[in-house]
C-alpha positions in Angstrom: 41.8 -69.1 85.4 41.5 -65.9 87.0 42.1 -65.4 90.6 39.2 -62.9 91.8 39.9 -63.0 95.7 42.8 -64.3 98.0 43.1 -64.7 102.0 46.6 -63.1 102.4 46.0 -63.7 106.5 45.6 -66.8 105.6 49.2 -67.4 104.0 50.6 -65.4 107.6 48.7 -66.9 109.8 49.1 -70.7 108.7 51.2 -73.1 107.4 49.4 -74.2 104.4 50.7 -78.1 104.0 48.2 -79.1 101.1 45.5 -77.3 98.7 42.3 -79.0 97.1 40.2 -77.5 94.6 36.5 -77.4 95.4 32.8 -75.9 93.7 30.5 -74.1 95.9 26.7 -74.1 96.1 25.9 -70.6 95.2 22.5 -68.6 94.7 22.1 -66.5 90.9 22.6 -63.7 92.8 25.6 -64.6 94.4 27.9 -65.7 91.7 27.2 -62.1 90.1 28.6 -60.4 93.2 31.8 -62.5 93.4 32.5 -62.4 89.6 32.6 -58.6 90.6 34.8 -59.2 93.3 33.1 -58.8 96.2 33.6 -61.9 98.7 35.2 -61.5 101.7 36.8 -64.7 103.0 39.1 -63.4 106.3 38.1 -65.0 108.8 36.2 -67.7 107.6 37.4 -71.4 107.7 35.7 -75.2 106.0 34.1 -78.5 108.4 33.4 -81.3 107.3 29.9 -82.2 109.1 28.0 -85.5 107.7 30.1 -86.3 105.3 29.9 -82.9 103.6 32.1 -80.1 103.2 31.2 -76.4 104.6 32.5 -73.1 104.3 31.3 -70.8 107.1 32.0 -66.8 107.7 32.8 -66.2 103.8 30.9 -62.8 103.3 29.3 -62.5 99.9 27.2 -58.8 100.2 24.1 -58.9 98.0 25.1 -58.2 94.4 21.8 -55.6 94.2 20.7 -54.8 97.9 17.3 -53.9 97.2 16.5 -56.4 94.8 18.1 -59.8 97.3 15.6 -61.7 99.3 14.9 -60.5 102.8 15.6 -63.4 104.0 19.3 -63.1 103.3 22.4 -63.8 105.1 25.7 -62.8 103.6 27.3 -64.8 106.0 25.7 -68.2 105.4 27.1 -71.8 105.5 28.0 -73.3 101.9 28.5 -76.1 101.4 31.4 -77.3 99.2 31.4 -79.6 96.4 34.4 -82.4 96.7 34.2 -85.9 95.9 33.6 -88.5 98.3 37.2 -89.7 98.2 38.4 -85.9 98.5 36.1 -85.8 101.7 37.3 -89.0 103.3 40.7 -87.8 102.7 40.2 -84.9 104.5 38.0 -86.1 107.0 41.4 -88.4 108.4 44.1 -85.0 107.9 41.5 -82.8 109.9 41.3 -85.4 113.0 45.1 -84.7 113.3 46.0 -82.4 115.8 46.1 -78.9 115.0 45.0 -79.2 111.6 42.4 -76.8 110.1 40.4 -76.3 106.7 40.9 -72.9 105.7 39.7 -70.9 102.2 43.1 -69.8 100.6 41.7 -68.3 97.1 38.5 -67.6 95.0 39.0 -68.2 91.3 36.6 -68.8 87.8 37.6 -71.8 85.7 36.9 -73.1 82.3 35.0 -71.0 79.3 31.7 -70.8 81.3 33.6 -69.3 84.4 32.4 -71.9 87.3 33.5 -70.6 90.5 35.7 -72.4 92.7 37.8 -72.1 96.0 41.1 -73.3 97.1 41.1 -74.7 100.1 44.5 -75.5 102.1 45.3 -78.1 104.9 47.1 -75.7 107.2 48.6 -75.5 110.5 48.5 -72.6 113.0 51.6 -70.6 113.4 53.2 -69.4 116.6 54.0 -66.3 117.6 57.4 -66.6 117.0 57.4 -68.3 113.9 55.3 -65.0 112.8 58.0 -62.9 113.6 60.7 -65.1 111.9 58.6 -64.5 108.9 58.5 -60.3 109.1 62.3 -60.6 110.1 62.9 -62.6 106.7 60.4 -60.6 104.5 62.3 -56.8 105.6 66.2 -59.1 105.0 64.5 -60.2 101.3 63.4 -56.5 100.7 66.8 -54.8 101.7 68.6 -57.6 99.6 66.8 -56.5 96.5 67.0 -52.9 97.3 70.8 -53.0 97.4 70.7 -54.9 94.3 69.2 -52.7 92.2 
């Protein structure tokens, strides 16, 4: 497994409570642009709609700009590929309040190098609860620095 792209403001912004693995439907084209890295996923966030799981605002830029379609929109809905089960499950978390579906990392699995995303059951943080986390970041850092 390699990790190819992770949404740091995602781990700041949110209180991740539970991850899932999941596949995305992906065009030729696109899988060669983010096995070279470029996918963009601040900002975007996952619905489930119809019994189906979407990922919305993740920017994938065309892999070769002149030869993509011109029909195409590097911010499209994709739709994610969970199990039924995995969907009902998070089709009851989601209805709780303040609960979102947000992209946490893009990764390749297995010999072939399939494509998947982590996506995280996370809460919004507070303002305050932000700050908490910078205060106890710079005490972690100047704890090591005197160590050493």
């Amino acid at each position: 497994m390699s990790v190819i792209s992770t949404n740091k403001r995602a781990y700041f912004d949110y209180e991740i409570l539970e991850t899932c693995e999941a596949g995305i439907e992906l065009r030729g084209f696109e899988v060669k642009s983010i096995k070279t890295g470029r996918i963009n996923l601040a900002g975007s966030y996952a619905i489930i709609r119809n019994n189906q799981a979407w990922l919305l605002n993740a920017d994938i830029p065309p892999y070769q700009p002149k030869n993509t379609p011109l029909d195409y929109d590097s911010k499209r809905t994709r739709r994610l590929l969970l199990n039924k089960l995995e969907i009902k499950n998070l089709i009851g978390r989601t209805q709780e309040k303040g609960l979102t579906l947000i992209p946490l990392k893009v990764y390749t699995k297995g010999k072939i190098g399939k494509i998947k995303i982590e996506i995280g059951l996370a809460k919004s943080r507070k303002k305050v609860d932000k700050r908490e986390l910078i205060k106890k970041r710079e005490v972690e850092r100047e704890i090591k620095r005197m160590g050493m």
